[in-house]
Every structure is written in C-alpha cells, then in structure tokens.
C-alpha positions in Angstrom: 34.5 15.5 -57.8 35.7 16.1 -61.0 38.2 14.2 -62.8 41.8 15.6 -62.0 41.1 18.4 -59.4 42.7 18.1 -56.4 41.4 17.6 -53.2 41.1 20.9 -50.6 44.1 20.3 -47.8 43.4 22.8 -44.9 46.9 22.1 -44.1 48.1 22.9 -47.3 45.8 26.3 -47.3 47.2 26.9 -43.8 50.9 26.3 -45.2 50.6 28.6 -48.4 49.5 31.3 -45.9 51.8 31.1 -42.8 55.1 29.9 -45.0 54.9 33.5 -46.3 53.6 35.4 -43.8 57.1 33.9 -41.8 59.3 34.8 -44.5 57.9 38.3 -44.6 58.4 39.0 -40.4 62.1 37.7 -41.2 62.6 40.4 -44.2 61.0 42.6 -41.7 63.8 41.9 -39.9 66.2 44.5 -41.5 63.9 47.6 -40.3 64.8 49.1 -36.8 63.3 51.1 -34.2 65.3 54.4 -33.1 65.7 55.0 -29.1 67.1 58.4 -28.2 69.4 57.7 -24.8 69.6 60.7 -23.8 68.7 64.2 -24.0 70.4 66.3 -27.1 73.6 67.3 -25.7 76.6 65.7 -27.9 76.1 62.6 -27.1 78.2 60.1 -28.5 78.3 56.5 -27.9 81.1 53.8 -28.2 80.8 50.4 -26.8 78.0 48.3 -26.3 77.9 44.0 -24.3 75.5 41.2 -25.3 72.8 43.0 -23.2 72.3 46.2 -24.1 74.3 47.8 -22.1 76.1 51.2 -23.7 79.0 53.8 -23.1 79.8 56.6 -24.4 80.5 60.1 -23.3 78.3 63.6 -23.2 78.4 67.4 -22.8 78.7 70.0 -24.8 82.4 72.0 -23.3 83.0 68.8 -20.9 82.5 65.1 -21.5 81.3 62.6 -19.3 81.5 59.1 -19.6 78.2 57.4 -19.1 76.6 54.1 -18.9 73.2 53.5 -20.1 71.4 50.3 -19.0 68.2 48.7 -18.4 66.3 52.3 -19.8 68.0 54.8 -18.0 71.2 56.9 -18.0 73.8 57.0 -15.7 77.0 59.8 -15.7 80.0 58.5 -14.1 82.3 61.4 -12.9 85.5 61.8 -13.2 88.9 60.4 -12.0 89.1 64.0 -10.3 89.7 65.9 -13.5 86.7 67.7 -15.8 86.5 65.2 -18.6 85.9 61.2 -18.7 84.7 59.3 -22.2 83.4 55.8 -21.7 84.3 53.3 -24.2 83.8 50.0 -23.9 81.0 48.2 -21.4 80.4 44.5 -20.3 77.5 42.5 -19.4 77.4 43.5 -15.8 77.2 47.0 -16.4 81.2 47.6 -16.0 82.8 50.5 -18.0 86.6 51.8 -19.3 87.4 54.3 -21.0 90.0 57.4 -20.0 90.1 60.4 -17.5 91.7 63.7 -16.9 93.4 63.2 -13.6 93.4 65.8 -10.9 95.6 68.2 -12.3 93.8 67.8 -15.6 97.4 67.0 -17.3 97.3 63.6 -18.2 94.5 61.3 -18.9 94.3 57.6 -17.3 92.6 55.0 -18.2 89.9 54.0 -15.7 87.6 50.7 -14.7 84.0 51.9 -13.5 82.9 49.1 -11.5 80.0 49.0 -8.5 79.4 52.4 -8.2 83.1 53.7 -8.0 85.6 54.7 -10.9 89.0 53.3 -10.8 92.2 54.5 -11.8 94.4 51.8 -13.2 97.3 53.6 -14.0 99.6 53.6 -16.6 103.1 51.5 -17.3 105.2 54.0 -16.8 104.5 56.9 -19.1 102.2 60.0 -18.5 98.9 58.7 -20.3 96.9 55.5 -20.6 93.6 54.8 -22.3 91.5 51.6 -21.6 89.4 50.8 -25.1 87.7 47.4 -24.2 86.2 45.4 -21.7 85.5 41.6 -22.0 82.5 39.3 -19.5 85.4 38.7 -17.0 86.6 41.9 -16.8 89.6 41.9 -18.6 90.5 45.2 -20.4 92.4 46.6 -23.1 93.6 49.4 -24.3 97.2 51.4 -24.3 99.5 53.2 -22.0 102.7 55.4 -22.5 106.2 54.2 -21.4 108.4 55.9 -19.6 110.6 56.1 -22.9 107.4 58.1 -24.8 106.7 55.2 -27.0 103.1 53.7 -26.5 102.5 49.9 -25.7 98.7 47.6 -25.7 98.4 46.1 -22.5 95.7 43.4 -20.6 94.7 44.6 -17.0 93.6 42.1 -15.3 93.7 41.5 -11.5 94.7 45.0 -10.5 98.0 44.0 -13.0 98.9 45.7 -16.2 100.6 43.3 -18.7 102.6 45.1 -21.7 101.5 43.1 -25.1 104.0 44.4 -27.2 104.5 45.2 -30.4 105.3 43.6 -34.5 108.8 44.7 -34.0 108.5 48.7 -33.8 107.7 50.9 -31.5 104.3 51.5 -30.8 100.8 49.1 -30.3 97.5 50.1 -29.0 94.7 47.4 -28.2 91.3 48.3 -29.0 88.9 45.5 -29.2 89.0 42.1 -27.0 86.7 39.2 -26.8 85.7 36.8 -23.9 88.5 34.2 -24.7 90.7 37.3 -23.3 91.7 37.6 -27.8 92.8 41.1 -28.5 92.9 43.3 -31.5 94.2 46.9 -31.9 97.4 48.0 -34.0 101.0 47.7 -33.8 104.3 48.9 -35.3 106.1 46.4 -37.9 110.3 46.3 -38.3 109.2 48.6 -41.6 107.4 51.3 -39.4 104.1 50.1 -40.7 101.2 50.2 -38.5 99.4 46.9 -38.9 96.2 44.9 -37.7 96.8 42.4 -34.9 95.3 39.4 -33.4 97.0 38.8 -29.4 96.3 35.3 -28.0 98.1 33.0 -26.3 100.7 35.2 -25.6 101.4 35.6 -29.3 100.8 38.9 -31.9 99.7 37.8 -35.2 100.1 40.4 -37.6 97.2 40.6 -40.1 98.4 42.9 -42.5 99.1 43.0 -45.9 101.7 43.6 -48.1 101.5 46.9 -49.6 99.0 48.5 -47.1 100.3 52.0 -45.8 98.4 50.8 -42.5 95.6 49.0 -41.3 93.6 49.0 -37.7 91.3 46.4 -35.9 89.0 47.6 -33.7 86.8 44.8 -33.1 87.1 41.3 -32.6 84.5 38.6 -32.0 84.3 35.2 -30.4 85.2 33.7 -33.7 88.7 35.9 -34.1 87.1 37.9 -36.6 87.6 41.3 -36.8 86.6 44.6 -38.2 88.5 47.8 -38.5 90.0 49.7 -41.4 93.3 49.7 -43.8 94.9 51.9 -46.0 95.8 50.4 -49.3 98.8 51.9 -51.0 96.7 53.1 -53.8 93.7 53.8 -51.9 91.8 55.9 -49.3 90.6 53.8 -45.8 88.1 51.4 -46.4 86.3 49.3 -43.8 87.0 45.8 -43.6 86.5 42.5 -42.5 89.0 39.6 -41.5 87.4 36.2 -41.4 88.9 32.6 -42.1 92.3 34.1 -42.8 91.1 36.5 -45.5 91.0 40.3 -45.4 87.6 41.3 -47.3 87.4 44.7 -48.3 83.6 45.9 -47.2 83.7 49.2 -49.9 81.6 52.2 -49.4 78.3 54.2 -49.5 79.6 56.2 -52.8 81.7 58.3 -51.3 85.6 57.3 -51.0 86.3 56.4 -47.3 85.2 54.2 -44.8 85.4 52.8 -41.2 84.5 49.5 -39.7 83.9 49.9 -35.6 82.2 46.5 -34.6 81.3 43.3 -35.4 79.1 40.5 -33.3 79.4 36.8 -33.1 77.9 36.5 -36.6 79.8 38.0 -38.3 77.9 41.4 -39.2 79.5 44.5 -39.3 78.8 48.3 -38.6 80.5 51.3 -39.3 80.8 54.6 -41.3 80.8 55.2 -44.7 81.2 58.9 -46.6 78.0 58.9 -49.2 78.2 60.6 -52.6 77.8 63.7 -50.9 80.6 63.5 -48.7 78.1 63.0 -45.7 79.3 60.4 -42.9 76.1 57.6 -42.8 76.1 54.9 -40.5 76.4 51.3 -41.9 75.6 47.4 -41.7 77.5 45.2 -43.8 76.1 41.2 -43.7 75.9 38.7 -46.2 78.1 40.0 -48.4 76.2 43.9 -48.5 76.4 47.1 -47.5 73.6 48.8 -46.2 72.7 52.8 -45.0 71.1 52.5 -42.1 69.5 55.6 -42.6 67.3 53.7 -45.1 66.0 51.0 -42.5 64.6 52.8 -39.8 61.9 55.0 -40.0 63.1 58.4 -38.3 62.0 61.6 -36.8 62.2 64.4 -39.4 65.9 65.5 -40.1 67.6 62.5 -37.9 70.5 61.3 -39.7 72.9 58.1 -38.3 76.4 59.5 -39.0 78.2 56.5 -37.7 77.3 53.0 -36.3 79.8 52.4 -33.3 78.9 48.9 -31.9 76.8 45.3 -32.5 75.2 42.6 -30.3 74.0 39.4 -31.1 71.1 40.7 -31.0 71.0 42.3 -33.8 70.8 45.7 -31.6 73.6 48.6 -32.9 74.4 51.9 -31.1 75.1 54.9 -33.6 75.8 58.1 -33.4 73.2 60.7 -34.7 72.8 64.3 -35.8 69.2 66.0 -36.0 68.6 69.6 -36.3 72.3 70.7 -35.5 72.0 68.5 -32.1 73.8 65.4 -31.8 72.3 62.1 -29.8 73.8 58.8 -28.8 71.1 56.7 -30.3 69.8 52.3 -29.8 68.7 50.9 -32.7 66.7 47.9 -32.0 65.6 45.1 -34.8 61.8 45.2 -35.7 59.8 42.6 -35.4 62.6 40.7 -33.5 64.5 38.0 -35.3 63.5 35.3 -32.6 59.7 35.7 -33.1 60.3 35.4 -37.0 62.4 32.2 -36.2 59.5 31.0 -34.2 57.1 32.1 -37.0 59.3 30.5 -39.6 59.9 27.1 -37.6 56.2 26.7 -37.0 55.3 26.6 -40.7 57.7 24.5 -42.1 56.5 22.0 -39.1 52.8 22.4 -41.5 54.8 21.4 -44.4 56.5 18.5 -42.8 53.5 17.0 -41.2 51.5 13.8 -42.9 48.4 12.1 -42.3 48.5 9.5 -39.6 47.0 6.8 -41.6 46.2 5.9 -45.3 42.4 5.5 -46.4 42.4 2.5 -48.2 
C-alpha cells in the first residue's frame, strides 16, 4: 500500500452514497402529486382532518356540501332547502357547514353525522353557520341573536354555548382544535374586529394596536394560528401567531394575502395575489413563502388559486382553476416524508457504526 493512502471502507463508500441519496428524497419532499376529487363542476373545498378526509361544496347554480373520503365522493343534501356548503370535517368522516332551510330563507348550520344531516339550530336569531369540527365532535362556528347581533358559539352535546365577544357586539368562531381551543374574530369596546384565542372559558384577544382588523381562521394543537390582519397602513396580509408573536407571512408580489390553515407543525397555507394580480395558492414553512403552483407538476393550464386546509401529513386541499372550470383538488407530498425519514435514519446509522474489534 502506498505510504499515506487511505484504506477502502465499503462502509464509508456505502455512507457517501446513501447520506445523499436521503437528503435528496427529503428535498424531494416539497414536490406534490395533484388529485382531481371530483368532476369539473365548481368545486371548492374547505376543511380537511388528520386523515384525509375533505369538505367542500359543488355545483354550478346550486351547492352541495360534500365529503370526500377514502377515494370517493359523497354529496350530502340539504337541510330541506336547495343549497348546503360543507366546511369543516373530522376524522371519522363527520361534516358542518350551513343550509338553506325549507323555506330557503335562512341558512342553519348543520352536523352531517352517520348518514343523516342535522340541523342544530341557531341561538335565537334567524341564521347560524357551523365553520369547524374537532375529533370529538365539538363544533364552531356562529349564529344570529334574537337582537340581530351575531355571537361564536361551541355545540356540543345537542347544546349550543354562546362564546361571547372582546366587549362589542359581534364574534364568529372559525377554527377549533382537539383541546376544544377556538379561534374566529370578535368585536373590541373600540369596534375593532380582532383575532381570538377561546379556552378555558376565556377570549384572549390577539390583536394589535393599530390594526383596522385582523381574523384567525385556523388554530392547531399548539394554539397557533393562522388567519389574516389589516394593518392601519397596509392591505390584508396572511399571518401567523406562534409563541405570543404575530409574524407577518408577506406575499407572492402582489399586495394581499390570506392565511386559511395551519397543522400541528406549524406550516401554513393560503392565498396570495402574484405580480399579476392572479390569486395562487401558498405554503409558508421555515420562515418562506412558497407558490404551490411551482411544486407540483400539473396538467396543462391548471392553476392552484387558493390552498384551503393542512394535515400533518404534509397533505393540503386547494382550490383550482383549469381551462375556465374550477376543481376541488388533494395535493399529496411526493416521495412521502416518512420514507425519506426512514431513508435518512438508515444512513446516518452507516455513519455511526464502528468496527467491533481493533486489529492489533
């Protein structure tokens, strides 16, 4: 052997190779297949749970809440009326949204549960609207009083409890987690619609001074939440809440933007208006924006105009517009993150591992 080469390592040769090839399946990571959930009819989703499960509604004169799980499509009816939009969906397959009642004159928020759509009233007022849906089947959402104003409320066990407000008038829930943790927007004493955390009996306003109004929309097992404010010198921008900061998530070049969901770690999706005034669906994580439009690989003249909802997963419903149609739309990551977790474990177990024994 010649003086100062190094001796071959298989191990080592097998380490340079698969240390790479890992980190390139988890890049790989940020690319996503496109499933079309339905036929083109103006589809539009909204919610979507931990498994894949998503709502939305379809038609092009009438809407239709439906619920799409497991690879096929399901239309849910009505409360008796000609429209229904589904908008948020659970784990076991249960849906809320709202309804046109019988006489088509006021909307109601219903629970889709086993086969059969419920109506769950309203607290005292003509219209209610049920926004989110948690594992245990606890909703959110908001109902009219009998005085006109507009309250959030929890339903839970066939009850509906009025959340109240920042001091105002008016609050709307819109988001809620499994700890039963809701976030939607209320009315301050200044008449100032702000961002709120509800837990524990308590709303915490989030806002900030100076804001003309902000909304949350999402909230995840952590309390953070997504949604989007109005700076008093500003248009909307999307924006995330997380370890008692407001971060301000920007845009795609254009001037406004929305943030709609957010999963357990902390990654966001949205809308964002692009240079050319064109909505594009977004992804914000680690501290970046991202088109979605420029991580899949689509059919010719698809374009994701807004991203509505996030699992852990890594999986994101969007809405989609191709040739003048519009689609409800599952994007799904490619090659999934636990494989490249797998990959990635595996070869840093080559680098870690040593000879048994020491020739002497």
């Amino acid at each position: 052997m010649r003086i100062g080469a190094k001796k071959f390592s298989p191990l080592a040769a097998r380490a340079a190779f698969a240390v790479p090839l890992a980190l390139a399946c988890w890049a790989a990571a940020q690319s996503y297949t496109v499933t079309f959930l339905d036929a083109p009819n103006f589809s539009t989703p909204a919610g979507m749970s931990a498994t894949g499960n998503v709502t939305g509604s379809n038609g092009i004169n009438v809407d239709h809440a439906f619920l799409y799980s497991n690879g096929s499509m399901r239309y849910l009816g009505t409360l008796g009326g000609d429209t229904s939009d589904g908008l948020g969906v659970n784990d076991a397959g249960q849906v809320v949204g709202f309804s046109y009642i019988t006489n088509d004159t006021a909307y109601h928020a219903f629970l889709y549960s086993n086969g059969t759509m419920q109506d769950i009233g309203t607290m005292g007022g003509t219209n209610s609207y049920a926004k989110g849906i948690n594992n245990a089947g606890i909703v959110t959402g908001y109902s009219d009083l009998a005085n006109g104003n507009q309250h959030a409320f929890i339903y839970s066990n066939r009850t509906m409890q009025d959340i109240g407000t920042l001091g105002g008038n008016n609050s709307q829930g819109f988001g809620i987690n499994d700890l039963g943790h809701v976030t939607g927007e209320a009315m301050n004493a200044q008449g100032i619609e702000d961002t709120f955390i509800y837990s524990n009996g308590l709303m915490q306003d989030l806002g900030e001074l100076g804001d003309r109004s902000s909304v949350g929309r999402s909230i995840n097992a952590s309390d953070e939440v997504t949604g989007t404010f109005v700076p008093g010198d500003g248009p909307p921008h999307a924006f995330l809440y997380a370890n008692g900061m407001r971060i301000d998530l920007g845009g795609l070049g254009g001037a406004v933007s929305d943030g709609n969901g957010i999963n357990d770690a902390g990654v966001v999706v949205g809308d964002a208006e692009t240079e050319s005034s064109g909505s594009h669906a977004f992804i914000y994580a680690n501290g970046t924006m991202q088109d979605l439009n420029s991580l899949i690989d689509p059919p010719p003249g698809l374009i994701l105009t807004g991203a509505t909802a996030i699992n852990d997963a890594g999986q994101i419903a969007s809405a989609a517009e191709m040739n003048g149609a519009f689609y409800a739309v599952l994007l799904t990551p490619t090659p999934e993150p636990g494989a490249c977790a797998i990959a990635l474990v595996a070869a840093l177990g080559l680098l870690r591992r040593r000879p048994c024994c020491r020739r002497v």
